[in-house]
N, C-alpha and C positions, 0 to 999 in steps of 0.2 A: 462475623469478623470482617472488617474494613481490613484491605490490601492499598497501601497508599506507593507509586513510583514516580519517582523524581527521573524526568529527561536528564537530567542534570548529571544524575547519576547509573542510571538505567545501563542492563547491558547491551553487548552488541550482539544482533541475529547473523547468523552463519553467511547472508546477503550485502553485509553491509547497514542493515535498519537497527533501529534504535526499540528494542524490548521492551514496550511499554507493559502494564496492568495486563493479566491471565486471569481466567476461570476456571472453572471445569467445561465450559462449553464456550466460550466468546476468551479470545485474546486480540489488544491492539499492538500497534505499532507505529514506529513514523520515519518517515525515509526524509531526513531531514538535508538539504541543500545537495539533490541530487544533479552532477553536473550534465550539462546538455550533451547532445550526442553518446550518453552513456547508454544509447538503448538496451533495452532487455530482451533475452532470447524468449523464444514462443515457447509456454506452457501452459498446462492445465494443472489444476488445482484439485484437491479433494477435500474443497470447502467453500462457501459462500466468501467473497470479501465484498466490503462497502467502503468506501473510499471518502477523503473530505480536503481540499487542497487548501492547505494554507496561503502557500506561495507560490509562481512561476507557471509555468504553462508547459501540458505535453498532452500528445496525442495518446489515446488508449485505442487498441483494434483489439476488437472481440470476436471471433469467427469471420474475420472479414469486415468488421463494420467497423469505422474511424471516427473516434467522437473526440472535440478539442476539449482539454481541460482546462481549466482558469479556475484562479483564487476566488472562493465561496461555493463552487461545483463541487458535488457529491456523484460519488458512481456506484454500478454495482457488476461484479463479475459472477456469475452463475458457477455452482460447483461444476468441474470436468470443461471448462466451457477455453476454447484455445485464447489464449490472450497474448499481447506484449503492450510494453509502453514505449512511444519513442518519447525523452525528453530533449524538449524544445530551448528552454530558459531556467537557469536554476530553480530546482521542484523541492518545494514540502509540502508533505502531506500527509495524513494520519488514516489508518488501514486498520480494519476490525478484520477477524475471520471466524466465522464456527462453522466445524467447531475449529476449534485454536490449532492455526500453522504451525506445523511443528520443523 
């Protein structure tokens, strides 16, 4: 069975992101036109995410390490692994996780 989600219509995550397409193992999402200086407090996950930036630029720190993001950059955070983002310039971007962030 095809699952088909419209951005358009799509709902909202508890974060502010945009609910994209679920599995039973893999869900995405997109953090569409997040404003700068809206950095994110430090957490850890209990799941892999891969990241893909549409738009805008921000920094990701993973346990200490500071990697800049830009439009066509892909990322990945390791399950448990300490994170935040700081945004730089208005950011989208599209975020997979498994299994699926809940």
């Amino acid at each position: 069975m095809v699952i088909k989600v419209s951005s358009r219509n799509a709902g909202e995550g508890a974060h502010g992101e945009v609910a994209l397409a679920r599995g039973q193992t893999v869900a995405m999402r997109m953090w569409r036109d997040e404003a700068p200086g809206s950095d994110k407090p430090l957490s850890r996950s209990p799941y892999d995410t891969v990241g893909y930036v549409v738009a805008g630029r921000a920094e990701l720190v993973v346990e200490g390490e500071t990697v800049l993001l830009e439009p066509g950059d892909s990322w990945l955070v390791p399950e448990g692994a300490e994170h935040t983002y700081r945004i730089l310039e208005s950011f989208t971007a599209i975020e997979a996780t498994s299994p699926p962030a809940r």
